[in-house]
N, C-alpha and C positions, 0 to 999 in steps of 0.2 A: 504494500500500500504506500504510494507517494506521501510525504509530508504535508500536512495539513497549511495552508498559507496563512499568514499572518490575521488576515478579516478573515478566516472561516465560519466565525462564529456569527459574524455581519450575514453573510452571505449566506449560512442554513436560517435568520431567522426574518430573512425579507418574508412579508404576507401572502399568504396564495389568493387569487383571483380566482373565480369560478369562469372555467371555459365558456358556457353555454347558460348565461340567466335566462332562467327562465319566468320573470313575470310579465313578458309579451308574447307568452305562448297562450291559444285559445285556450278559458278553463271551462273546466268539463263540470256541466250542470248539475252534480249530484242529487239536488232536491227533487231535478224532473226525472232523473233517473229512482228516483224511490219510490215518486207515487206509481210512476209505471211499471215497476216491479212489486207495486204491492197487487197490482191488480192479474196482475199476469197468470197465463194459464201453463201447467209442463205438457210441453209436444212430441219429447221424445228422449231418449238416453242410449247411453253407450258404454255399455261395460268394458274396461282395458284388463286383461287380465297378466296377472304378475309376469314380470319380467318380458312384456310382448308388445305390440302396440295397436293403436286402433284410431280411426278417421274417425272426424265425425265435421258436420253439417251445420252454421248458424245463418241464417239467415239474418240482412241489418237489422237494427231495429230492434232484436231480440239480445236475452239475455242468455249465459251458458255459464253453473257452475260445476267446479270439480273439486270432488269433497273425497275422504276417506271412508269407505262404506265396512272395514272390518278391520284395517290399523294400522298401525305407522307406513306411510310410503310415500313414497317422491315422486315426479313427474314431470319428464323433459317435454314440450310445448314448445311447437312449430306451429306457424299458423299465416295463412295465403288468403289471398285475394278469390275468392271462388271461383272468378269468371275469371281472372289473368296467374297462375300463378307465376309468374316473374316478379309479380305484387309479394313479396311478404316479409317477415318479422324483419325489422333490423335491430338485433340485440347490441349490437354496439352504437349506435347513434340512442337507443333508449336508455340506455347507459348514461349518456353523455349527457342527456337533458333531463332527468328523472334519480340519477346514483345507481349506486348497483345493486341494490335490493328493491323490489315496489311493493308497492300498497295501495290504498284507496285514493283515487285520485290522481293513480300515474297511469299512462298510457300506452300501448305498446304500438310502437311507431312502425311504418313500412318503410321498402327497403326505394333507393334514387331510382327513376327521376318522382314518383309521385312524394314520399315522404309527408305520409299523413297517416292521422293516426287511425289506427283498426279496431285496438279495443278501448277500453276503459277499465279499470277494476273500482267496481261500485262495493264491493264486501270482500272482507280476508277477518273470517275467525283467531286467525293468530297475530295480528294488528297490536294484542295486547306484549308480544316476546320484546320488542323494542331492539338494543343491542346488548348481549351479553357480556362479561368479565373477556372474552378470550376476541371482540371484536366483530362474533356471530350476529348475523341477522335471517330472518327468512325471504325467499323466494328471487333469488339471484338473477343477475343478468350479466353473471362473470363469467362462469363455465361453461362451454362450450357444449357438452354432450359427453358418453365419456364412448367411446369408438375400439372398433375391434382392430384399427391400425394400431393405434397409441398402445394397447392392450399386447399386441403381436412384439411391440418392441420394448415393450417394458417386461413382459415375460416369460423374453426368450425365445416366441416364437408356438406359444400359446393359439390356436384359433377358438373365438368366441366369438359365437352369433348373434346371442341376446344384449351384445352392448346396447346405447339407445340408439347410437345412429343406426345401427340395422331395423334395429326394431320400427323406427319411425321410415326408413328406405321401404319395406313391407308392408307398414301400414298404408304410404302411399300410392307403393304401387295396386295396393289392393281397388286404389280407385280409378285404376285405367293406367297408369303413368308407367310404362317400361321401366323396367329395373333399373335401366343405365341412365336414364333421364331422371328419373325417383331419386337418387342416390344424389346427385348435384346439385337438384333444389331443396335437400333437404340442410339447413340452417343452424347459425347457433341459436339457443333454444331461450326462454325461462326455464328457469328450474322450479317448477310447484311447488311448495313446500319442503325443500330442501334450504339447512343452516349452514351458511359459510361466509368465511372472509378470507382475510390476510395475515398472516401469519407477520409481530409485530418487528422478528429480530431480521426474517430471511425474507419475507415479502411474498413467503408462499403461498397460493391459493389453498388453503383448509374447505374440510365440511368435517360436520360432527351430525351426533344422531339427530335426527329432526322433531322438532316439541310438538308434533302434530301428532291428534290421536283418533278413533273413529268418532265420526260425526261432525269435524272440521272441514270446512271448504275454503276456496276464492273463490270468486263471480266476478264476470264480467259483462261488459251494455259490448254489441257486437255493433261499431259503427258503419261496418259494410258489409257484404257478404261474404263469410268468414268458410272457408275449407280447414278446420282442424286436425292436425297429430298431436298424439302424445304416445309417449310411453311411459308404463311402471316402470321403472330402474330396476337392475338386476341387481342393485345395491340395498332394496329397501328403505330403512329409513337415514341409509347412508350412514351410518355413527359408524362400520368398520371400514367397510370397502364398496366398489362397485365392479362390475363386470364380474360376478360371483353367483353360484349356483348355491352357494355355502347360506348367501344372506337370508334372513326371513323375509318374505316377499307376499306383499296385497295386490290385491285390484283394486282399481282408480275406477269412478266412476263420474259417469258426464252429463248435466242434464240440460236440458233446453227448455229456457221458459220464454210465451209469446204474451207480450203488453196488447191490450187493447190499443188501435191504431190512436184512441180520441187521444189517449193518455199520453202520448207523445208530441202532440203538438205543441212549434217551437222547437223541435228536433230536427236536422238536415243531415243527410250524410255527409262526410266531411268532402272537399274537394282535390284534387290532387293539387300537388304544388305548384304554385306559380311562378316557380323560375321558368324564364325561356328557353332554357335548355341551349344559349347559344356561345355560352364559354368563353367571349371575348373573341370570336372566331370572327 
């Protein structure tokens, strides 16, 4: 390690500036989104069963949660545009404008040239965890997915199927999308109820077991028409490992709730974005 210079001490303790403020970002009406979920009817669901994955369907307008229905488990979340999927999640710009864990109120953004937002999280049961002693929070938008490459070279040369990005590759393809084209729209994720941070000495990416138990969900207001993946992790509720047969492992379950139209008014789906897309060109 080079010698530390003279103003070091100057120099670690200039202010940080926040990249991306966000209080010129549109906010997200919660109060219209309550009465309209109070009124709302369930239209449909989708069982994910452990360590596998499964699509499901929202139409705008509608609301979709994903609860634990028998006990601790996580859930990597991809999520497109229904009618383009070139449209979808961008975890790293949601990141950037929201932090890296969400909650109520934050919104999970799409991928350039539209860059608008797809959902909203109007409810998260575990809202109450805040940040823990070790820097944990819930429902990440750091980790990527955990993948059967990364898994191949970390050990040894291991083949595992049920990592999530397979799982979420299958789930997609199971709605028409060839395996080869499934595989490369498939995205970094949310992680559902999964607890992680940064590790304070090395800067590591950590997860620990997840404070989630049956009967906990998030919800989200679907601002467009929403093509869903998830997978149960083959991790469980992540406190040992992932890509493991060993973990205790749940099903994740999806449901879909539809607002009476009335209750919505004063709601628009969002627009794509207004850059002209023309670069200084």
């Amino acid at each position: 390690m080079t010698q530390p210079p003279a103003d070091a001490d100057a120099r670690r303790a200039v202010a940080p500036v926040i990249c991306y403020p966000d209080d010129t970002l549109p906010v997200a009406d919660l109060a219209l989104y309550a009465r309209a979920r109070a009124g709302a009817r369930k239209t449909g669901e989708v069982v994910v069963p452990p360590r596998d994955g499964r699509a499901f369907r929202v139409p705008a307008g509608s609301f979709f949660r994903i609860s634990c229905p028998d006990g601790a488990q996580v859930g990597d979340l991809n999520l497109f545009n229904a009618n383009d999927l070139s449209e979808r999640f961008y975890s790293g710009k949601t990141r950037a404008l929201h932090g890296t864990h969400l909650t109520v109120g934050d919104r999970m953004w799409s991928s350039f040239p539209a860059l608008r937002p797809m959902a909203t999280i109007t409810a998260d049961t575990l809202d109450w965890y805040g940040v823990d002693t070790y820097g944990g929070r819930v429902h990440d938008v750091i980790g990527t997915r955990c993948d059967p490459y990364t898994h191949w070279l970390l050990s040894g040369g291991d083949r595992y199927h049920h990592c999530c990005h397979s799982n979420l590759t299958r789930a997609l393809s199971a709605e028409g999308v060839v395996p080869e084209q499934a595989e490369g729209l498939v995205h970094d994720v949310l992680n559902v109820f999964m607890c992680t941070g940064f590790t304070a000495d090395t800067g590591q990416y950590f997860m620990k077991a997840s404070p989630v138990r049956r009967g906990d969900y998030l919800e989200f207001f679907a601002e467009i028409d929403l093509l869903g993946v998830l997978s149960a992790c083959p991790g469980g509720d992540c406190g040992s490992e992932h890509s493991s047969d060993a973990a205790a492992c749940h099903p994740l379950l999806v449901e879909v709730f539809a607002p009476d139209p009335a209750d919505l008014q004063g709601w628009t789906p969002p627009p794509i974005n207004g850059y002209d897309r023309s670069h200084g060109l």
